[in-house]
C-alpha positions, 0 to 999 in steps of 0.5 A: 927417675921412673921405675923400669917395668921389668924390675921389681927392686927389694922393699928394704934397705939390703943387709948382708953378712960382712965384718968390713965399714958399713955403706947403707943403714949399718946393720949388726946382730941383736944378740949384743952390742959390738964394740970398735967400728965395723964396716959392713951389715951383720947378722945373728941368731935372737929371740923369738919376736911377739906377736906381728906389731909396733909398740910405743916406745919411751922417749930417751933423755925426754919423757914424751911418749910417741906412738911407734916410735922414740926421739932422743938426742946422743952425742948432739946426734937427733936419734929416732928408734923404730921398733918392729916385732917383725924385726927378729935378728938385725939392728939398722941405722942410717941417717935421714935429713938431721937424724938418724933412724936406729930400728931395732926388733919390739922385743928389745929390753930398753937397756938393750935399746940404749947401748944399741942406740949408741953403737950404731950412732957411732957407726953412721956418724963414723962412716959418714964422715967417710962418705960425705963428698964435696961438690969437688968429689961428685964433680970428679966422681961424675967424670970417672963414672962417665967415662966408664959406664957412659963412654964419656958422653955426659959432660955435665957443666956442674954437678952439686948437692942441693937441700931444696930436694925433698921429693927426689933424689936428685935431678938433671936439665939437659939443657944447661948440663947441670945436675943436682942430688939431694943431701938427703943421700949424703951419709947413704953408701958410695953405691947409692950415690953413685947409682943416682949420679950416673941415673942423672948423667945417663939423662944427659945422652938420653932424656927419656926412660925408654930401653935405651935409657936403662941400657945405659944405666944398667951397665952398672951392676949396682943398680938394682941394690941401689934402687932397692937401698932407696926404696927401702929407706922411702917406704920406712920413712914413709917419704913420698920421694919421686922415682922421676927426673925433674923437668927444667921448669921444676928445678931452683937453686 
């Protein structure tokens, strides 16, 4: 999926003020852990960070030291923490392959860190388990989202989740109708997935990224949150994840 030229998409996961279930990296305020499931990215006042930088951080349940970041295991859940000192007021979490990523402010105390850890843990594992579809559910959500944005004019023969993707979030081949997305965006909020999916059914009516393709695309009015969830999560990850379809030849099941 290339980037259309006249869009410049945020840098970051989007967070916003909200007291419903989380969709994207679960996001809460740092002035203290909430306690019982939330469902949506909140924000609050917190210290005044140091200075502009990461510091390493203390491995939890392990002594191992690691530069810029900490690996842990909660509840049988892998768990990286990022620190940032140009984090100031937010917590976030998502998860990323078998992990999930918790990124707090460097000013944090370890203490902090811990019950931190811990909530937004159970924030993503508890979200996620509202937001792993089978390949049944991306099958029927492909048809509604056909049928709304596409006026029925993708008809995929089969639409499923692939973990031999890690350089693109999902990909089509027109010739066959088949359409894969990686599991790397199982747990990400519905409106990701569903960007990416109709991203890969437009390809079925157009096979190219011309005006036409984005006109279609562009239909949906989460497109460009959805693409900037996804920037986000690449450049913070630092995953070198290709904004481009796949070409037939490239695709293996």
């Amino acid at each position: 999926m290339e980037t259309p030229p006249t869009r410049t998409p945020p840098t970051g996961p989007t967070t916003a003020p909200t007291t419903a279930p989380t969709t994207g990296p679960t996001t809460a305020p740092t002035t203290g852990p909430t306690t019982g499931p939330t469902t949506g990215p909140t924000t609050g006042p917190a210290a005044s960070p140091r200075a502009a930088g990461t510091e390493p951080l203390t491995r939890h349940g392990a002594s191992t030291r690691l530069q810029g970041s900490t690996t842990s295991d909660v509840a049988g859940v892998p768990v990286e923490v990022r620190r940032s000192r140009r984090r100031t007021r937010t917590v976030s979490a998502y998860r990323d392959g078998d992990r999930i990523v918790v990124m707090i402010p460097a000013r944090m105390s370890r203490r902090e860190e811990r019950e931190w850890v811990e909530t937004m843990v159970a924030r993503v594992t508890a979200a996620e388990r509202r937001r792993r579809p089978s390949d049944g559910d991306l099958a029927e959500r492909a048809a509604r989202l056909s049928a709304r944005y596409l006026d029925s004019r993708a008809k995929p023969t089969s639409v499923r989740w692939v973990s031999n993707q890690r350089s693109r979030w999902g990909s089509c081949t027109p010739a066959d109708g088949t359409i894969r997305l990686s599991t790397r965006l199982q747990g990400m909020p519905a409106y990701v997935i569903d960007y990416v999916l109709l991203h890969e059914l437009t390809h079925l009516v157009v096979h190219g990224h011309d005006e036409q393709f984005w006109s279609w695309v562009n239909r949906y009015d989460m497109t460009e949150r959805a693409r900037g969830f996804l920037e986000g999560v690449s450049e913070t990850a630092n995953l070198a994840i290709s904004d481009d379809v796949a070409d037939e030849e490239e695709l293996s099941s």
